[in-house]
BALOBA-1460 file (C-alpha; in Angstrom, 3 decimals):
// residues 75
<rec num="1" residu="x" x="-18.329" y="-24.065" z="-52.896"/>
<rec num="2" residu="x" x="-14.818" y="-22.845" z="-53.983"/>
<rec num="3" residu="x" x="-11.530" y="-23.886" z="-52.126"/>
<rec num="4" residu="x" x="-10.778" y="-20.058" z="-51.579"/>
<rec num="5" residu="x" x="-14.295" y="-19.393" z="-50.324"/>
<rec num="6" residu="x" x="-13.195" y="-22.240" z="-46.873"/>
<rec num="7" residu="x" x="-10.041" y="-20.792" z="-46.912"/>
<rec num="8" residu="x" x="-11.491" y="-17.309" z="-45.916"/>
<rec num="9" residu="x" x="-13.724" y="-19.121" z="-43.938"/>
<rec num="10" residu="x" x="-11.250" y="-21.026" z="-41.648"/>
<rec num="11" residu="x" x="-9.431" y="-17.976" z="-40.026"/>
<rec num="12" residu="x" x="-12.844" y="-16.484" z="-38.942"/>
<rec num="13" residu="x" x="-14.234" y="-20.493" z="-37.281"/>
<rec num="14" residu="x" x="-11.104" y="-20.388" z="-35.464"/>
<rec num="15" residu="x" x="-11.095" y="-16.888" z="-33.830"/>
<rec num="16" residu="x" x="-14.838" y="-17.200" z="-32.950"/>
<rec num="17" residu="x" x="-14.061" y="-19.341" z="-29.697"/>
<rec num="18" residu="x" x="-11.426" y="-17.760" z="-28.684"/>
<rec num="19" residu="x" x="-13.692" y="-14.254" z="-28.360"/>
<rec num="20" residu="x" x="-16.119" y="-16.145" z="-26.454"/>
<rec num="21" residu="x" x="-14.682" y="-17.535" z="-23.189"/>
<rec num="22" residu="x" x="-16.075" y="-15.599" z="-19.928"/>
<rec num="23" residu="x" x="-13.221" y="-12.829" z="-19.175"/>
<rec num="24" residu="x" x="-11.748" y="-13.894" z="-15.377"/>
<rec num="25" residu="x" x="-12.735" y="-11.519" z="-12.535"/>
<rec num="26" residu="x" x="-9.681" y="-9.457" z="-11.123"/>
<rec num="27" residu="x" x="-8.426" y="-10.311" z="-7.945"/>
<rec num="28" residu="x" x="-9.791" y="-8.201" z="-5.246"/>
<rec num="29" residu="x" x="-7.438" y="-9.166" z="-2.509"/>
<rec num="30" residu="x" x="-3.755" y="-9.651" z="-2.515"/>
<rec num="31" residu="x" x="-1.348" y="-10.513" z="0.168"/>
<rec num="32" residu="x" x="1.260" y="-8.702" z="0.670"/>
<rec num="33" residu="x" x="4.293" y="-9.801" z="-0.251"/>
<rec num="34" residu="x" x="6.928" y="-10.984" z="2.726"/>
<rec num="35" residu="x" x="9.286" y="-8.493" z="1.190"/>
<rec num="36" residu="x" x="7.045" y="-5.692" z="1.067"/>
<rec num="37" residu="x" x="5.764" y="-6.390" z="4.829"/>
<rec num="38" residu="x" x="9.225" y="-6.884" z="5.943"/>
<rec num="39" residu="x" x="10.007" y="-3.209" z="3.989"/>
<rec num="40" residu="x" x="6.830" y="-1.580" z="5.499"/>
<rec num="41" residu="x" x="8.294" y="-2.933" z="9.443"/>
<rec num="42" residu="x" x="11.997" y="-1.463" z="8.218"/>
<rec num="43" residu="x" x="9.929" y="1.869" z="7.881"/>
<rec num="44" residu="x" x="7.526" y="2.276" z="10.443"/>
<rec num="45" residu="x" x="9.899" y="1.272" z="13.360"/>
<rec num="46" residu="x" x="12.116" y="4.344" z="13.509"/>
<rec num="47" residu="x" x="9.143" y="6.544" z="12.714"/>
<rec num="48" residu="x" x="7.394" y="5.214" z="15.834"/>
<rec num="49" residu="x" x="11.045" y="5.557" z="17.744"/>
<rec num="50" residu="x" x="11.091" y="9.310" z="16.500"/>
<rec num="51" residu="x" x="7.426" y="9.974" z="17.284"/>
<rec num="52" residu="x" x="8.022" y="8.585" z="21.351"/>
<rec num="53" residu="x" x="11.178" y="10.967" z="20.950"/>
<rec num="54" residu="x" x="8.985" y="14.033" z="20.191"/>
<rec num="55" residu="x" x="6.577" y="13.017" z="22.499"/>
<rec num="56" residu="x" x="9.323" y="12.724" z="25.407"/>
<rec num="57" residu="x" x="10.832" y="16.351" z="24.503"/>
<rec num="58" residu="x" x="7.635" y="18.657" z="24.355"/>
<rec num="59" residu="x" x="6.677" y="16.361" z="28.442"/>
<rec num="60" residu="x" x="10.252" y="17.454" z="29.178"/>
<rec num="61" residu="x" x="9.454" y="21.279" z="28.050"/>
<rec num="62" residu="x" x="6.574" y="21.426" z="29.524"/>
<rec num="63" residu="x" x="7.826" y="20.464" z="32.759"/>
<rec num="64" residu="x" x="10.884" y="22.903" z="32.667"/>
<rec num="65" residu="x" x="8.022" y="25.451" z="31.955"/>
<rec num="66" residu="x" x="6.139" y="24.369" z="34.663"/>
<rec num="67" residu="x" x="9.092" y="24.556" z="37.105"/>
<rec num="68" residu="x" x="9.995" y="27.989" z="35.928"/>
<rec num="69" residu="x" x="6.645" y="29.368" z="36.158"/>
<rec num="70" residu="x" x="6.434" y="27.982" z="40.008"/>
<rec num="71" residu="x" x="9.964" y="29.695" z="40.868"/>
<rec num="72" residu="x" x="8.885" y="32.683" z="39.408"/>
<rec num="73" residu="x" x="5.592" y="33.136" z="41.381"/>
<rec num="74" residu="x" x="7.327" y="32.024" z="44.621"/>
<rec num="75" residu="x" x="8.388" y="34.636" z="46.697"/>
């Protein structure tokens, strides 16, 4: 066997194990990061704040509603 013939030889023996480890399984679950739950918290509070405002105003219309529609009807 020729020198040149184990030099072409010697690239391929080394990439061979290298193309035959088991791939590692991606990580189905990841914790949030603090940041990111800290960020979500910044969000969601004034929404929630905004949402109880809404929900105040239309109870306070409907009552003003309510109380017009019994001074109307009372004689």
């Amino acid at each position: 066997m020729d020198v040149r013939h184990c030099l072409l030889l010697l690239p391929l023996t080394l990439a061979l194990p290298a193309g035959c480890s088991n791939p590692q399984p991606p990580e189905t679950e990841r914790r949030p990061d603090p940041q990111a739950a800290a960020m979500r918290k910044a969000i969601a509070q004034p929404l929630a704040e905004a949402r109880a405002a809404a929900a105040a105003t239309e109870d306070a219309a409907r009552t003003g509603q309510k109380a017009l529609q019994t001074a109307d009807s009372a004689p």
